[in-house]
C-alpha positions as CSV (number, residue, x, y, z in Angstrom):
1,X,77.1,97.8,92.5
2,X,78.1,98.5,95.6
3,X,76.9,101.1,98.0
4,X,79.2,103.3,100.5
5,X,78.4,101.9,103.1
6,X,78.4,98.6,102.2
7,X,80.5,95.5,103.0
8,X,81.0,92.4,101.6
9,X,82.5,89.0,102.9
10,X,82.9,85.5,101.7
11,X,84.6,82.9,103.2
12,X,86.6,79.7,101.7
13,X,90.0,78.4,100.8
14,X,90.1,79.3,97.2
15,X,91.0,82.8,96.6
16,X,90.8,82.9,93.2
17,X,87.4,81.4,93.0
18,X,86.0,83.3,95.9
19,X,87.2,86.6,94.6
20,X,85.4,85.9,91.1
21,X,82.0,84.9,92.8
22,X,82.6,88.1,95.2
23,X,82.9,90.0,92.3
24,X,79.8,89.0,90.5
25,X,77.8,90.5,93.2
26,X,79.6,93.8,93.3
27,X,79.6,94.0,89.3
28,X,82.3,96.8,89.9
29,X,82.2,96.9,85.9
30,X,79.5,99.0,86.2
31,X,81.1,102.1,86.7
32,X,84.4,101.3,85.1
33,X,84.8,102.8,81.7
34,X,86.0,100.7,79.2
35,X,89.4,102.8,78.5
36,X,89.7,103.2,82.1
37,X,93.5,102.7,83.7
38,X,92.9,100.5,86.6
39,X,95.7,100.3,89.1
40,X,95.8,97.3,91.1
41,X,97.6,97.7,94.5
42,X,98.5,95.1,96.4
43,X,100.5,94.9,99.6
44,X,104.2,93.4,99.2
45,X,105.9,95.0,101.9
46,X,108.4,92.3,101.8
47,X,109.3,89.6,99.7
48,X,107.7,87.0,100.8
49,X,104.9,84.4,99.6
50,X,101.4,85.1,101.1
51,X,101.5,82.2,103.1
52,X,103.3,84.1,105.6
53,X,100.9,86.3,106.3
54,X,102.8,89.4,104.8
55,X,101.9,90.2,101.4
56,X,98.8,89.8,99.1
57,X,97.8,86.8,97.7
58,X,98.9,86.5,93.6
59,X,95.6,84.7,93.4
60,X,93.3,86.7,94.2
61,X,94.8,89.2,92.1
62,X,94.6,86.6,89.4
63,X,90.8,86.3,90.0
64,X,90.6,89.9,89.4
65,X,92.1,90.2,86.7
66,X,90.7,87.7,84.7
67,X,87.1,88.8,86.1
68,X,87.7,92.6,84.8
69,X,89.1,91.3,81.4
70,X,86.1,88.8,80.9
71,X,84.0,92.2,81.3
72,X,86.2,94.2,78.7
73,X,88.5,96.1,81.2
74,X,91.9,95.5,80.0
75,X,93.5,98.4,81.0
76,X,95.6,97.2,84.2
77,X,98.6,97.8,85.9
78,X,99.7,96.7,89.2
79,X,101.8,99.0,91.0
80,X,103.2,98.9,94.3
81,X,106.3,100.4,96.5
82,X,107.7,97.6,98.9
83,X,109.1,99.1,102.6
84,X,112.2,101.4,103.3
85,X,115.3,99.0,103.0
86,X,113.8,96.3,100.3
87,X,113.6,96.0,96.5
88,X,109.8,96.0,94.8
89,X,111.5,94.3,91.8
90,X,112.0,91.2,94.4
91,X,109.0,91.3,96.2
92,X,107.0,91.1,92.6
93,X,109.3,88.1,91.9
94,X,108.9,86.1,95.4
95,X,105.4,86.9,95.5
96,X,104.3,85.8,92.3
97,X,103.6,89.0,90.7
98,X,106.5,88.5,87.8
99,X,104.3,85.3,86.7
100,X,101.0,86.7,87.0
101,X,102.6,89.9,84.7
102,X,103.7,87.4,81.7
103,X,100.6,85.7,81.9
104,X,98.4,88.3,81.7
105,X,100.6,91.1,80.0
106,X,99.8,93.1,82.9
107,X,102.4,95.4,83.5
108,X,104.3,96.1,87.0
109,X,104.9,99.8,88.2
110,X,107.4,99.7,90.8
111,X,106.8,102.6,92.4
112,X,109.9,103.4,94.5
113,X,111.8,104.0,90.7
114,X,108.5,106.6,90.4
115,X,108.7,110.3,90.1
116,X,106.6,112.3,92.9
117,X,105.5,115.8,93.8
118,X,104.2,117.3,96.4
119,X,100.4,118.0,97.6
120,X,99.2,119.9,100.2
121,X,96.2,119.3,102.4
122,X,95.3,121.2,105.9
123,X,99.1,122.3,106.1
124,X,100.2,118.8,105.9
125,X,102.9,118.6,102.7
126,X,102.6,114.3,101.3
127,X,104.9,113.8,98.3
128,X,102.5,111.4,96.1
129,X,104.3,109.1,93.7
130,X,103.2,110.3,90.1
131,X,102.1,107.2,88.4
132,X,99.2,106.9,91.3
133,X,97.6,110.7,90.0
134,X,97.3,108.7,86.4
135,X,95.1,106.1,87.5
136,X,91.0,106.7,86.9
137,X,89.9,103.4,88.6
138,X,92.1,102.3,91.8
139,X,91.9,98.7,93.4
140,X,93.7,98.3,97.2
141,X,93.8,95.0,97.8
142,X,95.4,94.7,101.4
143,X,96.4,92.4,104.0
144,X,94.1,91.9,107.1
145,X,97.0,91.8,109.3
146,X,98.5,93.2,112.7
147,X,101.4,96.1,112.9
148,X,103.4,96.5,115.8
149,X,103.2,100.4,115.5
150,X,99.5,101.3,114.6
151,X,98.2,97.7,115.7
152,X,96.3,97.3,112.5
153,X,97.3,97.5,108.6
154,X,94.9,97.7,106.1
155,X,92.8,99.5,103.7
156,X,94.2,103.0,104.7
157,X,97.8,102.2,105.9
158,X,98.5,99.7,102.5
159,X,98.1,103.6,100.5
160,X,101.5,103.7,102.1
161,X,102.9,102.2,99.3
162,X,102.2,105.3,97.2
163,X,104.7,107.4,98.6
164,X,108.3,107.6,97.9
165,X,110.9,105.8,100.3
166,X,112.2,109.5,101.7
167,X,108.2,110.1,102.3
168,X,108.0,107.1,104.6
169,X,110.4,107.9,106.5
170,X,109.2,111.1,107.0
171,X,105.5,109.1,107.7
172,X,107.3,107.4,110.9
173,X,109.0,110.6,112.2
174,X,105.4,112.5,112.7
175,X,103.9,109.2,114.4
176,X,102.3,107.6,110.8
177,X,98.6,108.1,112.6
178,X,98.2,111.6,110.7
179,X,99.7,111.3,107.8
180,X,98.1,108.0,106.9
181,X,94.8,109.4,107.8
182,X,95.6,113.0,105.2
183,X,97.1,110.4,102.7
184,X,93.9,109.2,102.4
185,X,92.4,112.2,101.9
186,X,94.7,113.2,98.6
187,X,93.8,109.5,97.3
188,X,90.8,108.3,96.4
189,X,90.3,104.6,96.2
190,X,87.6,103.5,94.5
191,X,87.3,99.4,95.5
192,X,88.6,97.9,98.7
193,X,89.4,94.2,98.1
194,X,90.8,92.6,101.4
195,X,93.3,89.7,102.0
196,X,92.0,88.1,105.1
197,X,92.9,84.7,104.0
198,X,95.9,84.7,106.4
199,X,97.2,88.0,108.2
200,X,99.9,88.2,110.8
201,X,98.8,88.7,114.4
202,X,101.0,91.6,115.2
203,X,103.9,92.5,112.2
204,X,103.1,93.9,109.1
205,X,106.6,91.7,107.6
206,X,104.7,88.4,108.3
207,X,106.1,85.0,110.2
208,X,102.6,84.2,112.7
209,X,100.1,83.9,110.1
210,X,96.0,83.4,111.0
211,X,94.2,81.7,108.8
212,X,90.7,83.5,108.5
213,X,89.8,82.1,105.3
214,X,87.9,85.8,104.2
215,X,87.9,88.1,101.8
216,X,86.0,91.3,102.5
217,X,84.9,93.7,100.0
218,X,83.9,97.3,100.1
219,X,84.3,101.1,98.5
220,X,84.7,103.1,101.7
221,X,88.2,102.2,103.1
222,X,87.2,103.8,106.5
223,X,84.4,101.5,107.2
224,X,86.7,98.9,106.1
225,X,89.4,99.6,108.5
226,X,86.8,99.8,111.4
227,X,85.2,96.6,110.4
228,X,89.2,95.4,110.3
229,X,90.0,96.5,113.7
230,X,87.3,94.6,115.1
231,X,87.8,91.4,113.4
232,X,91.3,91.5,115.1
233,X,90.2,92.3,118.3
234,X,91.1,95.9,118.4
235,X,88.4,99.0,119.1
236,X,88.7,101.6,116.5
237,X,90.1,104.0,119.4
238,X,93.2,101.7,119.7
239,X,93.7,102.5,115.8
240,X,94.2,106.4,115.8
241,X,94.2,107.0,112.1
242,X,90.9,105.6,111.5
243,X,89.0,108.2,113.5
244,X,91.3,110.8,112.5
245,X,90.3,109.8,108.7
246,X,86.9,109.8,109.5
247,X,87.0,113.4,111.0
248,X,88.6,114.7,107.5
249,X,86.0,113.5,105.6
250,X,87.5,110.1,104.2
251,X,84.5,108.2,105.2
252,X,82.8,106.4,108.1
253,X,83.5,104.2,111.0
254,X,79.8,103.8,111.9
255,X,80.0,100.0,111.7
256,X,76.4,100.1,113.2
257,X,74.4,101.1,110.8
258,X,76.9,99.5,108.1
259,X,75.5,97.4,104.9
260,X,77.3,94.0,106.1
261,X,76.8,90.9,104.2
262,X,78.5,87.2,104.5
263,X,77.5,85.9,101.4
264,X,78.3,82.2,102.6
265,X,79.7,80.2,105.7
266,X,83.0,79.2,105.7
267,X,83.4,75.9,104.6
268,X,87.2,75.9,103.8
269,X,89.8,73.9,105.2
270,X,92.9,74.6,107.0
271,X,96.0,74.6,105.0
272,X,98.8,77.0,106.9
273,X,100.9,75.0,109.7
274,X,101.1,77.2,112.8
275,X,103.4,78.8,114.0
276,X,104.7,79.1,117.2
277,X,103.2,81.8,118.1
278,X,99.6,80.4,117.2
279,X,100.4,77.2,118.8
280,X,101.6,78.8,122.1
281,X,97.9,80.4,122.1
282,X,95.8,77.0,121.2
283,X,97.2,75.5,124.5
284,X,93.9,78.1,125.9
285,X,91.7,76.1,123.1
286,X,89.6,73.2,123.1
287,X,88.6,72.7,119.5
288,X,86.8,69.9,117.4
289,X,85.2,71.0,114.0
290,X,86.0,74.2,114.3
291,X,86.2,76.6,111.0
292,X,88.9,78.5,110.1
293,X,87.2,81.8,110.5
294,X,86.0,81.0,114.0
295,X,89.2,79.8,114.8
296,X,91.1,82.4,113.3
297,X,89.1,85.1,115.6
298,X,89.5,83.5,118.6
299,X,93.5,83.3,117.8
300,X,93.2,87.5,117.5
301,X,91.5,87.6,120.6
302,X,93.9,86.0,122.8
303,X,96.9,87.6,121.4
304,X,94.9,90.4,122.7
305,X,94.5,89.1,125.8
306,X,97.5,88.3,126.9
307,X,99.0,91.8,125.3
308,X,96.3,93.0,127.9
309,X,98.0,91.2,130.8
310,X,94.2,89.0,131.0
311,X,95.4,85.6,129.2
312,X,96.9,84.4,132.9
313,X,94.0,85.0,134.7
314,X,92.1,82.5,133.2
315,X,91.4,79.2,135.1
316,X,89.3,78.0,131.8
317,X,89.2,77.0,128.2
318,X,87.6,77.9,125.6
319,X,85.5,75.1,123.4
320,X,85.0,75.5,119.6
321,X,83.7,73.9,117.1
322,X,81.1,72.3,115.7
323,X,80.9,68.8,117.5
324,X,80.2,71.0,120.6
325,X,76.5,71.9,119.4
326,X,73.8,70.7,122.2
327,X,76.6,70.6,124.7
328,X,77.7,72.2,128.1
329,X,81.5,71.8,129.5
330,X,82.9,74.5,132.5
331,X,84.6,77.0,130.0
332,X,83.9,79.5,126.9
333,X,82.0,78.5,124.5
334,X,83.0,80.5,121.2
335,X,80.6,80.6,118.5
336,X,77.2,79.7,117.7
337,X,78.3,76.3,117.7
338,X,78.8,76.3,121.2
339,X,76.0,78.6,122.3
340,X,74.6,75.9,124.5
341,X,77.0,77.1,127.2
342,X,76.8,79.5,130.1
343,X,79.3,81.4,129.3
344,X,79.7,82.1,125.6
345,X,80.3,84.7,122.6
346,X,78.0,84.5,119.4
347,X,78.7,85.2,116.6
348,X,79.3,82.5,112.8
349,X,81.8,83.3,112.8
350,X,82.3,85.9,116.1
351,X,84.6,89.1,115.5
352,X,87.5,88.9,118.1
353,X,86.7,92.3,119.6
354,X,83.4,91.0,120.8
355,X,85.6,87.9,122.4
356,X,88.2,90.3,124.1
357,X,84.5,92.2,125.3
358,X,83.4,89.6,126.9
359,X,86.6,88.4,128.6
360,X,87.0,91.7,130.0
361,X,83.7,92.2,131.2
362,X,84.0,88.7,133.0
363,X,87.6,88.5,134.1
């Protein structure tokens, strides 16, 4: 079972598997009693398949489901409340969710056809969609993606979806930092499960996926959200809400002396075609035998760059991958791959804030 300040990680390109296996070390059956509702919440903002970096992947839901009902948990629903201006009832069909419902006679809670009431915390009023206060065991399984407001979505923003559509809108008129941070506060979430098989660089609706091949796992949504930011190249201070939730007592950002485990390598292989976007940004990239994860990481950190104004300052490449072990070119060398450079960023795979470091240190 899992501590609090624990993380998990394992990499590949099979979600389902990868979630089971992931599972089997957590062993969140443990403190899941047996008539227990479990709510599963995923993130389909829009409706569109995972592969565009959007929305969560049906598979990994699939995994956990049929993990929690091989333990005797079969009290499930899966609930979710898709943005201001789109249908849940589509989103669960384009995703896959409508499928993975028959299937598994798991039922769907849209949430946006929900009743809600109000709650009050540090003179903050958050309407709460009543379904969620019925739950005794609740799953988020978010995106690691990008948002062009906050800069990142994840663990604490996906509780968005818990909250009637007038209730968003009200979220975006007082700036969305707060009230995602207070949200948080008034909803307890018990497992973090995150999608970092293929999250957006910048826009929480998809289109310029990254494949990471990942799944991180973890019980304090905080710690999650930090460890989030930095795998996308972001501090934590360029993420308001996940200080501000810290300060309230929703957890911890102290990534330092964080539990962190990779309980493999990443072995996968790539399966997403790039966009153009990603392919603008792999003109700065030499790469031969690269992994996805690596690879992923170093796409985060020169979207960063460049958002940074540093991307045009640089007169060299950077060199991935693992056919550039024992090797020394006049560039970057990303990874521990490529550690027999001069100038290079450890890490197997390296987090793409400790790129961006490094760049602005040197440039």
């Amino acid at each position: 079972m899992l501590g609090k300040n624990a993380i998990r990680v394992i990499y590949g390109d099979n979600p389902k598997q990868m979630v089971k296996d992931l599972l089997e070390v957590i062993k969140p059956e443990e403190e899941i009693d047996k008539n227990s509702l479990i709510g599963i919440k995923p993130n389909l903002v829009v409706a569109k398949p995972s592969s565009s970096g959007a929305t969560t992947s049906p598979e990994i839901v699939e995994g956990l489901i049929e993990y929690l009902k091989s333990k005797g948990c079969n009290k499930i629903v899966i609930m979710e409340s898709s943005w201001v201006g789109g249908r849940t009832s589509k989103a669960f069909k384009v995703c896959g969710y409508e499928d993975l419902s028959k299937k598994y006679h798991v039922p769907l809670i849209d949430l946006q056809k929900d009743d809600y009431r109000a709650y009050e915390i540090n003179g903050l009023q958050i309407n709460i969609c009543d379904y969620v206060t019925k739950i005794d065991y609740l799953i988020n399984i978010p995106v690691l993606k990008g948002h062009c407001q906050t800069n990142v979505t994840c663990a604490l923003k996906n509780m968005k979806g818990c909250i009637p559509n007038s209730e968003k809108r009200k979220f975006h008129t007082l700036g969305l930092h707060k009230p995602i941070a207070y949200l948080n506060k008034l909803i307890k979430q018990d497992l973090v499960i995150v999608d970092g098989m293929n999250g957006d660089l910048n826009f929480e609706e998809g289109g310029n996926p990254v494949q990471m091949n990942r799944i991180i796992a973890g019980k304090d949504p905080v710690l999650i959200d930090a460890y989030a930011a930095h795998l996308m190249g972001f501090s934590i201070e360029e993420v308001p809400y996940i200080a501000m939730a810290e300060n309230i007592g929703v957890g911890t950002a102290d990534l330092v002396n964080a539990d962190i485990v990779e309980l493999n390598k990443d072995k996968g292989s790539r399966k997403i075609t790039p966009s153009r976007r990603v392919q603008q940004l792999s003109r700065y990239i030499v790469e031969d035998g690269a992994c996805s994860a690596c690879y992923g990481s170093l796409i985060y950190a020169l979207e960063r760059l460049d958002e940074k104004g540093l991307l045009n300052k640089l007169k060299e490449k950077f060199y991935i991958g693992q056919h550039f072990k024992n090797k020394r070119y006049d560039g970057f060398g990303i990874g521990i791959c490529a550690s027999g450079f001069d100038k290079y960023v450890k890490g197997c795979p390296p987090k793409a804030r400790d790129i961006v470091e490094y760049m602005e240190d040197f440039l």
